[in-house]
Each structure stands twice: as structure tokens, then as C-alpha cells.
N, C-alpha and C positions, 0 to 999 in steps of 0.2 A: 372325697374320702382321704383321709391323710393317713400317712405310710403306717404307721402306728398298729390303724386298722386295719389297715389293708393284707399286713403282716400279720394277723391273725385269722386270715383268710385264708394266708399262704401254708399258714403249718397245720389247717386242714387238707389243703391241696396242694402238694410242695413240688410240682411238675410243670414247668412253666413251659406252653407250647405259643406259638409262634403262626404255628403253619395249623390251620383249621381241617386241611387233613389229617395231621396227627394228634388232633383231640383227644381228651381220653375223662374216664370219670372222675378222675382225680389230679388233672391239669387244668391250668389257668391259663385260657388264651390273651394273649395281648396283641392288639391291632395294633402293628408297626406299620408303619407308612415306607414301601421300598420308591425304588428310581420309577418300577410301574405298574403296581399294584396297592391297592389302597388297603391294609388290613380293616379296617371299620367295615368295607363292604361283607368279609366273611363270617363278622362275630355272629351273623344267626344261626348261621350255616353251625360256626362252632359248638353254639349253646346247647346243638342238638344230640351234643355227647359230653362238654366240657359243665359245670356248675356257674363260671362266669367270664367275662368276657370283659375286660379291661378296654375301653374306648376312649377316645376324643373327637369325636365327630356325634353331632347331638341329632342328627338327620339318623342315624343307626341305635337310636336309644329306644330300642322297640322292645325290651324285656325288663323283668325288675332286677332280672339275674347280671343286666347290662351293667358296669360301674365307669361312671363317665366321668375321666379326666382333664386335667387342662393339656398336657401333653402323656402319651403314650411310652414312648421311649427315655422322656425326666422321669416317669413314674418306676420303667423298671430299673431304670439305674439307679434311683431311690430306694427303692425295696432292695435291690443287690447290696448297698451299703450296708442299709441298717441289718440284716442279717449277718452279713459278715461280722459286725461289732460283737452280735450276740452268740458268732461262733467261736470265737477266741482262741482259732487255732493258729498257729504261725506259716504265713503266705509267704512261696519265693516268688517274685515276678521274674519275667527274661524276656529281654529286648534286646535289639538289634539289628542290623541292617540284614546280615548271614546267620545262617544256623541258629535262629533262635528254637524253631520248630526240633529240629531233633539234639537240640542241648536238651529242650524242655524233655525230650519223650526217654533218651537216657539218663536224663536225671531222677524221669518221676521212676525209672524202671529199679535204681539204684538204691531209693528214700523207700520203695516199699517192699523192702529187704525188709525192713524194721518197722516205719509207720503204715497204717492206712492211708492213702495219698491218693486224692482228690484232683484232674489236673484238666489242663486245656483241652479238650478233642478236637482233633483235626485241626482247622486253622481257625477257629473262631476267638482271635484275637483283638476285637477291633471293640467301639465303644456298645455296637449289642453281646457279641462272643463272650467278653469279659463279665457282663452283667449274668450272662448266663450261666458261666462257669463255676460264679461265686454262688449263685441261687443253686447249682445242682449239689453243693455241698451240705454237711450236715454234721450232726453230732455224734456218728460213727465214724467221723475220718479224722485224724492226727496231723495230716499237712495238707497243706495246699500250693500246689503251682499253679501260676497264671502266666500266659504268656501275652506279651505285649507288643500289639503293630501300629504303626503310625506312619500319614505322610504327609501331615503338616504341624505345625507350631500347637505345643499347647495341649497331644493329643495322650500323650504320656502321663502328665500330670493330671489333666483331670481324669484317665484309668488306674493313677495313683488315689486320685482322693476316693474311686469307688474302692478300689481293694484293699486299701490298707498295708501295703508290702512291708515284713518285717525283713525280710533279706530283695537281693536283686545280684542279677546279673545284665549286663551291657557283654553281649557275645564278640562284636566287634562294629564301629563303624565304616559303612563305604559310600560309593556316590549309587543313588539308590531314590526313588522320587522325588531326584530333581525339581521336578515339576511342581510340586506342592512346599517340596522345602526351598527351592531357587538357589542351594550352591551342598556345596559339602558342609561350611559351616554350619550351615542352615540346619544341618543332616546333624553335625554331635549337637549342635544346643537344644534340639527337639529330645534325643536319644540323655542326654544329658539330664534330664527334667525326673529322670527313678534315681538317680544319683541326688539330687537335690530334693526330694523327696525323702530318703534314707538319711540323708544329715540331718533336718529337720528333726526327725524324728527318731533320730538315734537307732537306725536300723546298720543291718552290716550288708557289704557288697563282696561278693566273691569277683575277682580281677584278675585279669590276664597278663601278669608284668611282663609279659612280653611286647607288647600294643601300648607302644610309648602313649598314642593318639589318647585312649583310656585313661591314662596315668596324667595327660594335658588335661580331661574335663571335669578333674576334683572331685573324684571320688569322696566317699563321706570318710569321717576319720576314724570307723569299726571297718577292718578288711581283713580281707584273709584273700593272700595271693595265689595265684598258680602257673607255671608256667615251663621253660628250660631251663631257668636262672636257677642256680645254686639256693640262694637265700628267698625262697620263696617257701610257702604253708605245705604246697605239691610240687612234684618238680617228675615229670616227664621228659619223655626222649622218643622219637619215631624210629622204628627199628626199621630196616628194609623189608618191602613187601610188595609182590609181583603185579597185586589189585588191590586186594582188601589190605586196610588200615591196624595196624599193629605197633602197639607200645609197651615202655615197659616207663613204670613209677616210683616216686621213692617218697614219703612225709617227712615233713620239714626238721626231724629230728636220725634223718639218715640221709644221703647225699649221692649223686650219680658221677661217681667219681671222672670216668669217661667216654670215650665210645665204645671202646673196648671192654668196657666192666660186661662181664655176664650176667645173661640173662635171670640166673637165679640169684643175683645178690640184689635184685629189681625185683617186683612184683610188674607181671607181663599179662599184658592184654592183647587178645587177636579178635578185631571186631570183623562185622558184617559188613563194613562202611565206606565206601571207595574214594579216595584220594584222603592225600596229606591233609586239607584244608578242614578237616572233622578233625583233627587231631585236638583241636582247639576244646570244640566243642565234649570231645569225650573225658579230655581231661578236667573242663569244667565241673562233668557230671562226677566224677573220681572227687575233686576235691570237698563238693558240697558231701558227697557220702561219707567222707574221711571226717567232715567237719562233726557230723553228727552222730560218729560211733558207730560205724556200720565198716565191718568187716573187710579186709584187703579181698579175701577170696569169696565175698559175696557180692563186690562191688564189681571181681572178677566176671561171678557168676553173670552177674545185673546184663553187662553192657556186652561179656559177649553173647549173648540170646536176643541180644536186639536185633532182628532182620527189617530192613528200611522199605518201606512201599511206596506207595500215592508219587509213584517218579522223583521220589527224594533220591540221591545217591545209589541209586539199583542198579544190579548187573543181572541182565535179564539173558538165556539162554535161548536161538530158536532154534525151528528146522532147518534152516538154511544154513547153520554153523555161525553164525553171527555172534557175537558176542558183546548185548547193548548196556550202554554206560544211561540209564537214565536219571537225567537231571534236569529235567524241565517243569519241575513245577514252578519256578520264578527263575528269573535271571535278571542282573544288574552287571554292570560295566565291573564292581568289583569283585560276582560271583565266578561273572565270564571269564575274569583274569584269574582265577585260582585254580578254575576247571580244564582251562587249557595249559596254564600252564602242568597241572599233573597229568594231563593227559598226553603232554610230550614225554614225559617222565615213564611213564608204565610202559612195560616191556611187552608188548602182545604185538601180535604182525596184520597185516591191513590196515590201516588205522584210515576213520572215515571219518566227518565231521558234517554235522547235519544241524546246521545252528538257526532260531530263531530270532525276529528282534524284539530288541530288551524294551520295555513300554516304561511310558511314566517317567521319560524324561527331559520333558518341554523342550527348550530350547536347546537342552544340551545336546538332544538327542543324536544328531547328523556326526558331531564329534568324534562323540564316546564309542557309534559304529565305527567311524572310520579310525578309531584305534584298534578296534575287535580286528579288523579284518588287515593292519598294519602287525598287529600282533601273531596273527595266523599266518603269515607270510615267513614273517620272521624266525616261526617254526618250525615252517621246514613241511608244514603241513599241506598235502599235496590233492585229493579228493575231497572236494569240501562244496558241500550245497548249503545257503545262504535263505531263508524263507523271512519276508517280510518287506515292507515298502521303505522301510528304513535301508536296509540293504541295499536292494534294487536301486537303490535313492546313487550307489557309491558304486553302479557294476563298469561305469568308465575307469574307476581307480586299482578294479583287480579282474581277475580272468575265469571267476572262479562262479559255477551256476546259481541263477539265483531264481527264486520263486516268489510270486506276492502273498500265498498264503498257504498254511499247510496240505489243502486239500489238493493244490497245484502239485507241491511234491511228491504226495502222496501217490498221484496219478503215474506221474517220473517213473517213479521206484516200483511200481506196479508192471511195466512193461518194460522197465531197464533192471532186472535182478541185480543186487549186491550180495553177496554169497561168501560164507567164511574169512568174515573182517569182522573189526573192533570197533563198533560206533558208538562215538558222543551224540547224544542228541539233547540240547539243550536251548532255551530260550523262556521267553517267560508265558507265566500260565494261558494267558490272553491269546497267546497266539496259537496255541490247541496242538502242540507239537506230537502229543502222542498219538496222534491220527497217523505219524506215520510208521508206528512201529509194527502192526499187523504185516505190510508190504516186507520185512526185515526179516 
């Protein structure tokens, strides 16, 4: 069956499911093939609530409701294009190594001040997430954000060619799957490829002129900057602030004279967002709403009503007077250095550090800890538990406790109370760090 048709299949059924438990009368299951589950084995199971059942496996062509392709996963990234084409709404993409995920969620918060805004959930950003996002769209929404992840060459661009991005943002590059990209370069020419995408094709890139690195991989020649600098489209300033993230802004036709200007000759924002390194990101979402006619004091409103969850940037309260910093849904060598370093910065007493290791960095991996744990020294930072074999790989080179995995600490902390301190708890998603915030 060629997309064509298969597309008019879809705008009887325009629910694309996945998972054969979530079937429904008016979804399309498609048999994805994961790392260990075959979808083709569930399409019967599906048909018994869904109308059809997208395959490629001809051993599982047991109905007529079955449509049997050559590959499953070309077919929906197929279908995800050609819908897009025939929804004609304007897509912002956002990539990057950091903060892509809550640039995305403050921006779509911002844009639907004014449009209906269609955007990523959660983190399904990769070459299914993306196909998904664009199918869950429709002819009641005004924009669209996509968010973009990749960890090797090539992964951007062809998420380019399913979406069609007429704007983009690049949040910032760092060293970040190493392992599939093999260096930092590696890292901007893959992150590079929605830049070169948007030349092409005469789209515009919102840029951070402060992240010279951005400004090196040839941005397209439509921008609109933002950043501290004077002569930028937005122009921000971080105001001091005890935890949460607080700025104040100014459009490229008034100026921040300097650090002393007051707060009201700025338009001033006090987010939910912990450390400086969101500063980035929130101003990103400031400038695309500025771009498109949306209000100072609604842009206000947008970003500060954004409360952060899923271990993004959180400041969790318990019973035991703890005050926890969570940031472990991912970590990378260049997240881990933004996080500590604001976490020397914030004024709060106990300060406790509960770090996991950063995955997905091949060969670099041994390094890049042993600058984690050169850099924690460095700070001055004094209670610090270590969970990961990467760590433990380096416990001759510092003093400082380590565990092989979170459930090891978890156990720790369970019969060693921590009691009215200030904990980072960060590492990357893999490593399950949040198993040990209950003990907290």
C-alpha cells in the first residue's frame, strides 16, 4: 500500500498506537520492532480493538484488516511527512546537547498564549517520538514544536527531512554521546545538520550570541539572536536569586543599560527553574514569543507558571527537612559542569552531592569522570556520594564514597539518615538515581 493510501486510512483513524495495549477503535497499530519485543507478534492481539494493524512480518498476515509492509517504521515516518506537508502549519524544531526538553516546554507554554501549539510530550524525540508527534497533529493547531535528539551522524537531518522545520533552535552544544558521535566535533556537525537544514530551505534559527561555538557552525542567513549582548533581537540579564531562576529583559529596540538599571525599566521574570544554566533556555522561549507578537506580560505570565517535573531542575521538599535539587533525568560531562558549578553558587546550608555516572561515553568515559570528581574537589565540596562503576573505576584518585549502583546507595541512605541538607542529585537517566530520593 503506498502512503497515499494508507493516508486515507489514517484521517479515518488518526490515532497512531504503538503499544497493542493501547489500542483503541479509532487507532492504528503499527508493529515496531524494539531491542526485545517484536511488534508483528501483537497485531492480532491489537485488531481486537484497533481497525488495522500495520505490519511487515508476512508469518503475522492472519487478517484482511492486516496491512503488510516492507518496513514498519519507513512506513510511519512516511506517513508522518506526507501529513505534515498537507498540514501547512509552521514547525519550530529544538536540538541540542542541554535543555532542549524544557526550552521546548517553555516555549510551547509561551506560543500558546496566542496559537494553538501542538508539541513533543515527554521525551519522544528520536526517529519514532518525532513521527509521532507530527501524526498527533492536526488541522486545529496553529504551530507546531518538535523536539530533536540524536547520538549519531545523519540523525537530525533525516528528523529534518520528516518535519519540515521552518524555524529551529540549537540550545547549546557539549560533549554528550561521545560514544556514537566519537569527539565533540562529532557533536556540533551532527547538531549542525537543523542549521543546514534551515539554509536550505530558507528557514530562520533563533541563536544564542552568546555561545560563540553556535555562531562557529553557520547558522542560516534568517536569525534573530538573543542573549546578554547589547545588539541582540532579546537581550537578558540573571538577576540574583537564592534558588530559583530570575531575569529581567529588554527587545532589541530598548537596551540594558547595566547592572544596576532597575528592575522596572526591564521586564522581569521569576521562574520555577533552578540554577543559572536555564537562563539560556528561558530566554530562548522569551525571544521566539517576542518574535511572534505575544505580549511581554503574557510571556511573563507563560514562563512563570511553568513548574518543572520528571527530575528536570526540581526542588523537592521532604520530611526530613532536606531540600532536593533534582536533576537526574540525563547528565553529560557538560550538564554535570553547569550543575555543580551552580550548585556552589546557591546560598543554602548542608550542601550534599549524590552524583551518578554519565553513560554514553565510549571511550571518553574514564576522563570526563575523572574531571567530574577533579572538579568537585576543587569546590570545596565536602559529603559527596559517587554511584556508578565509572566512578568506583577512580575511588584510588579521591576519598569520597562510592557505590556501583543506585540501589547500593539507596540501601546507604536508608540506615545512615541525611537530615536537613541541600541535595544535588544528578546523573544520567540510566542509572535510576531517583530510587534514591524516598531514603531523603
Amino acid at each position: 500500500m503506498n502512503t497515499s493510501a494508507l493516508y486515507e486510512i489514517f484521517l479515518k483513524y488518526p490515532h497512531i498506537c504503538t503499544d497493542s495495549r493501547m489500542a483503541s477503535e479509532d487507532s492504528l497499530f503499527f508493529a515496531l520492532k524494539g531491542d526485545k519485543n517484536d511488534g508483528n507478534a501483537y497485531a492480532e492481539q491489537a485488531l481486537k480493538k484497533c481497525p488495522y494493524a500495520i505490519i511487515d512480518n508476512e508469518a503475522y498476515n492472519k487478517s484482511d484488516r492486516c496491512i503488510l509492509v516492507d518496513d514498519v517504521l519507513d512506513t510511519l515516518q512516511k506517513l508522518a511527512a506526507y501529513h505534515r506537508k498537507r498540514l501547512g502549519l509552521p514547525i519550530l524544531a529544538i536540538t541540542g546537547t542541554n535543555g532542549k526538553t524544557t526550552t521546548k516546554e517553555l516555549t510551547a507554554r509561551v506560543l500558546s498564549k496566542k496559537f494553538k501549539v501542538a508539541y513533543t510530550q515527554g521525551n519522544l524525540n528520536n526517529h519514532i517520538g518525532v513521527p509521532l508527534t507530527l501524526l498527533s497533529m492536526d488541522k486545529t493547531h496553529e504551530f507546531g514544536i518538535v523536539e530533536m535528539g540524536a547520538s549519531h551522524q545523519g540523525e537530525i537531518a533525516k528528523l529534518c527531512k520528516i518535519a519540515a522545520p521552518d524555524f529551529g533552535i540549537i540550545t547549546n552544544v557539549g560533549r554528550a554521546h561521545l560514544e556514537g558521535f566519537g569527539s565533540f566535533e562529532g557533536v556540533k556537525q551532527a547538531k549542525s545538520e537543523l542549521y543546514r537544514y534551515l539554509h536550505d530551505n530558507d528557514g530562520l534559527a533563533f541563536v544564542n550570541y552568546d555561545n560563540e561555538t553556535l555562531e562557529d557552525m553557520n547558522p542560516p542567513h534568517n536569525i534573530v539572536y538573543y542573549g546578554t549582548k547589547v545588539f541582540t533581537h532579546c537581550q537578558g540579564q540573571i538577576l540574583n536569586s537564592p534558588v530559583y531562576l530570575s531575569f529581567k529583559w529588554v527587545p532589541s529596540d530598548e537596551m540594558i543599560a547595566d547592572e544596576e538599571s532597575t528592575q522596572s525599566e526591564c521586564y522581569t521574570i521569576n521562574t520555577h527553574l533552578i540554577g543559572a544554566y536555564n537562563f539560556e533556555n528561558a530566554l530562548a522561549a522569551v525571544s521566539v514569543g517576542y518574535n511572534f507578537g505575544i505580549s511581554a506580560s503574557s510571556i511573563k505570565d507563560a514562563i512563570e507558571s511553568y513548574v518543572p517535573a520528571n527530575s528536570r531542575s526540581q526542588l523537592v521538599k521532604t520530611d526530613k527537612g532536606n531540600s532536593l535539587l533534582l536533576d537526574c533525568y540525563n547528565a553529560n560531562p557538560s550538564s554535570m559542569e553547569s550543575a555543580l558549578n551552580n550548585f556552589a553558587k546557591i546560598e543554602m546550608p548542608n550542601k550534599v552531592l549524590i552524583l551518578g555516572d554519565m553513560l554514553e561515553l565510549g571511550t571518553a568515559a574514564s576522563r570526563e569522570h575523572g574531571v567530574t570528581v577533579g572538579m568537585i574537589s576543587k569546590l570545596g565540596f565536602e559529603k559527596v556520594f559517587l554511584v556508578g562503576r565509572n566512578f568506583c573505576n577512580l575511588k584510588e584518585a579521591h576519598n569520597y564514597r562510592c557505590f556501583y549502583d543506585a540501589d547500593d546507595c539507596a540501601k546507604y541512605l536508608a540506615e545512615n539518615n541525611i537530615t536537613n541538607s541541600t541535595i544535588l542529585i544528578k546523573g544520567s537517566h540510566g542509572m535510576k538515581m531517583d530510587k534514591v530520593v524516598e531514603y531523603l
